[in-house]
N, C-alpha and C positions, 0 to 999 in steps of 0.2 A: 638875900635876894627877895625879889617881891613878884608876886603871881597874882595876876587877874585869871578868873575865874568866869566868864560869858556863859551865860543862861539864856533860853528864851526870851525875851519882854513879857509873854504871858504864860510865862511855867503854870502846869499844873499835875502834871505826872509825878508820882512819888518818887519810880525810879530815878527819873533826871534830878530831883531832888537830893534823892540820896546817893548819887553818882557824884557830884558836885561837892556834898558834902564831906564826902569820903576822900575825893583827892585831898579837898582843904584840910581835913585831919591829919592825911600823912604829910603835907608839905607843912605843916606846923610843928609834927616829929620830929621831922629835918631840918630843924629850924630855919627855913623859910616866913615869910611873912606872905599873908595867902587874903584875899579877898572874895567877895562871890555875888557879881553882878547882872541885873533885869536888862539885859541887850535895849535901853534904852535910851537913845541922846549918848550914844558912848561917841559917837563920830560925827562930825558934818564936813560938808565943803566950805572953808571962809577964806575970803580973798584969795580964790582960784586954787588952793592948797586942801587936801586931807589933813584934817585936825581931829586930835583926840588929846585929852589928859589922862588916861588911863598908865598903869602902868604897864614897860615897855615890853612883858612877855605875858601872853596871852593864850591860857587851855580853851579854846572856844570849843562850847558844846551845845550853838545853836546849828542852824542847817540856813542861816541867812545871806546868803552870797554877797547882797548887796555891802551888807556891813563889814561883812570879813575881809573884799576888797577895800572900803574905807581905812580900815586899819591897819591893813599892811600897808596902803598907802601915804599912813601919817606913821609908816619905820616900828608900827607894831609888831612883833614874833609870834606867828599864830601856830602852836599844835592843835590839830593838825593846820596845814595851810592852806590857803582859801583855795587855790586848784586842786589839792588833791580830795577837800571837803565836795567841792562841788560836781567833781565827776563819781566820788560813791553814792553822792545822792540823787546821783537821776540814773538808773539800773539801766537803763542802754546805753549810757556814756561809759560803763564801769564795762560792759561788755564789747563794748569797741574798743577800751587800751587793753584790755586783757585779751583779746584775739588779734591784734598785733602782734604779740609776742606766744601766740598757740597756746596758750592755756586751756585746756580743756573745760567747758561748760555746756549748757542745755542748749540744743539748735532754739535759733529764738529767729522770729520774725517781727519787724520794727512797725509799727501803723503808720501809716501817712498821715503828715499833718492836714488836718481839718479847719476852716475858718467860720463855714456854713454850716447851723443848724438843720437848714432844710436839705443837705447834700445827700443826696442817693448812696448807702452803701453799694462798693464794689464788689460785684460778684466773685467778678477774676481777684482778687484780695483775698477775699474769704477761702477762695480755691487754694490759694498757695500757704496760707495760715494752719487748714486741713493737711498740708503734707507733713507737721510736727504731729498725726496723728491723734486722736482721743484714746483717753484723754488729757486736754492742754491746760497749760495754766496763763492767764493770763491776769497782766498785773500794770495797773499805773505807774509809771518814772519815777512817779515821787510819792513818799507812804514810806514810814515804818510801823512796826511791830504789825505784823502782817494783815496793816490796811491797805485796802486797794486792790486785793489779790485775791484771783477767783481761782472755781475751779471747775473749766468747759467741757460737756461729755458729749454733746452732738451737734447739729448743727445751728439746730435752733435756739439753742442756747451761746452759740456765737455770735449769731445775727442780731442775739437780745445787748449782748454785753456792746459789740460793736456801736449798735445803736446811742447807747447811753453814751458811749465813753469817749465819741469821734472827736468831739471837741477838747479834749486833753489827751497830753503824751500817754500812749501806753504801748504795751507789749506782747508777743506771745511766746511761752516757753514749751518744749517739750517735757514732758511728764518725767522726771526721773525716781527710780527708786522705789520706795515706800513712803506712801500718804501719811503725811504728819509723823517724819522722823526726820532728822538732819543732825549734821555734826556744825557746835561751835567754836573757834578756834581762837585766842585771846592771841595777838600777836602785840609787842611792845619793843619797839627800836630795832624792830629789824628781826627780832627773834621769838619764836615761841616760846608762851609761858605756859599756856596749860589749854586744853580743850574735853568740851562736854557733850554728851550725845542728848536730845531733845528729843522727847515722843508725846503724840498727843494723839490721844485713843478717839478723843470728841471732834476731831477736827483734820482736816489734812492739811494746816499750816500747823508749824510744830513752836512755832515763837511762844513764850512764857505766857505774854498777855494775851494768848489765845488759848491758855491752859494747858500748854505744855508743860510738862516735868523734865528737868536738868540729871544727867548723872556723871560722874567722870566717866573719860572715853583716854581708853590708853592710846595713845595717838600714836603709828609707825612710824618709820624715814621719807615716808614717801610722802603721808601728807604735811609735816615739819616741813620739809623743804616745798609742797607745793604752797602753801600758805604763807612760808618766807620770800619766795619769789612773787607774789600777788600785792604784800604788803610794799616790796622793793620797788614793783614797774608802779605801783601809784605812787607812791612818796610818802606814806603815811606813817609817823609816829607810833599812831595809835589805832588797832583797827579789829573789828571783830569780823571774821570773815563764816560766813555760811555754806557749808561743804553738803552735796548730797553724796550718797552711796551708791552703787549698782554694782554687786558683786562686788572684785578687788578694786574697781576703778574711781575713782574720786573726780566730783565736778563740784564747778564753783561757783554758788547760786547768786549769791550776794556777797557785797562789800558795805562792812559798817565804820565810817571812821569813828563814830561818835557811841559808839557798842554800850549796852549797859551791861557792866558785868556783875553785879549784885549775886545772880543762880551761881556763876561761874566760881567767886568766891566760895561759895557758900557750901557747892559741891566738891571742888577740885582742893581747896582747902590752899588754896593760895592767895596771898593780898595784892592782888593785883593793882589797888589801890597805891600801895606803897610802891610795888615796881615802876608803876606809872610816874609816882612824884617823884623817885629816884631818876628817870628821865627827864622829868621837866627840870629839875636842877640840872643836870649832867648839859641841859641843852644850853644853858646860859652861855659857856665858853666856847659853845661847838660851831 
């Protein structure tokens, strides 16, 4: 079989890098034939059709909608697929299918869209933002490795962040837990493989590239199955899911489809690599 491999167009993160690289190692184990392509000119529109030459199964590990729609348009197979890519990557779309189905998460309040620079923040806004208490975290749609993501302790520091940010999507979350700790949770085809606890002493985001440290995290029944039903109601192949703690209770911060698991490996002492490309083959027939 033959597997494309979709990157960025202007990769320059190591991990993506060697995420990329790593699946292609194990689907080359498997004797797959593996590729690994700069998301660029892989599709157009020609005589009213989606067109692509690439080949016909596709690990897409950019976050570019427009393209991942082009390609499944021209009868491409994308892991993950472009709707389920595109509701983990905007964190209020991943929190409206996931509370359709009660999944426990942070009370969050959505911003209004802005079109005006010069527009008056709302008071009455800011008032009901205040009911997730300080303090909040607030975070841009779109962002990973924990860009975009603040963290509000009064009011005046609401009114600041508001200011900047009216003009793009963002959000407000209630505080859960412990500052710059979280669990991560590697799920692949429907099932758990392994998950790590992250703490970052410098920081109250606990993500790697903000100098968090990775450990194994013996994971119970309860977040196994809350993390398989999260990966289920999205449709995601492949997905790294962000768990906080509060006492016994588990909420579900984020959804990554495009997860890097490099720490994950590295701690949990599993190839998730190879799990992975045993799904990307397994998926040919399926």
């Amino acid at each position: 079989m033959k597997v494309s491999i979709v990157v960025n167009a202007y990769i320059k993160n190591p991990s993506q890098i060697l995420q990329a690289e790593r699946i292609k190692e194990e689907l080359l184990k498997l004797g797959a034939q593996a590729e690994i392509l700069k998301n660029i000119g892989l599709a157009k529109i020609e005589n009213s059709r989606n067109c692509s030459n690439i080949w016909s199964l596709c690990v897409f590990l950019d976050k570019d909608k427009a393209a991942a729609r082009m390609l499944e348009g021209a009868h491409i197979k994308l892991i993950n697929s472009a709707r389920a890519m595109e509701i983990c990557d905007n964190k209020i779309l991943t929190h409206i299918e996931l509370a359709k189905h009660g999944v426990p998460m942070p009370d969050a309040v959505y911003a209004p869209l802005c079109y005006y620079a010069d527009a008056e923040i709302s008071s009455e806004f800011l008032d009901g933002v205040e009911s997730l208490s300080y303090p909040l975290v607030a975070k841009k749609c779109y962002g990973s490795l924990g860009e975009g993501v603040s963290l509000i302790k009064n009011r005046a520091e609401l009114e600041e962040y508001e200011k900047a940010n009216k003009l793009c999507e963002h959000l407000y979350q209630k505080f859960i837990g412990k500052g710059g700790e979280d669990i991560r949770v590697i799920v692949i085809g429907g099932k758990f493989v392994c998950s790590m606890i992250r703490k970052n002493d410098g920081d109250f985001r606990s993500n790697v590239g903000c100098g968090g440290k990775g450990a194994a995290y013996p994971a119970d029944g309860k977040l196994v199955l809350l993390c398989e039903k999260v990966a289920e109601i999205l449709c995601l192949d492949y997905c790294g899911i962000d768990v906080l703690r509060d006492g016994d209770n588990y909420f579900i911060c984020e959804v990554n489809s495009n997860a890097f698991f490099a720490e994950a490996e590295r701690v949990c002492g599993v190839n998730i690599a190879k799990k992975f490309a045993e799904l990307i083959i397994a998926s040919e027939n399926a």
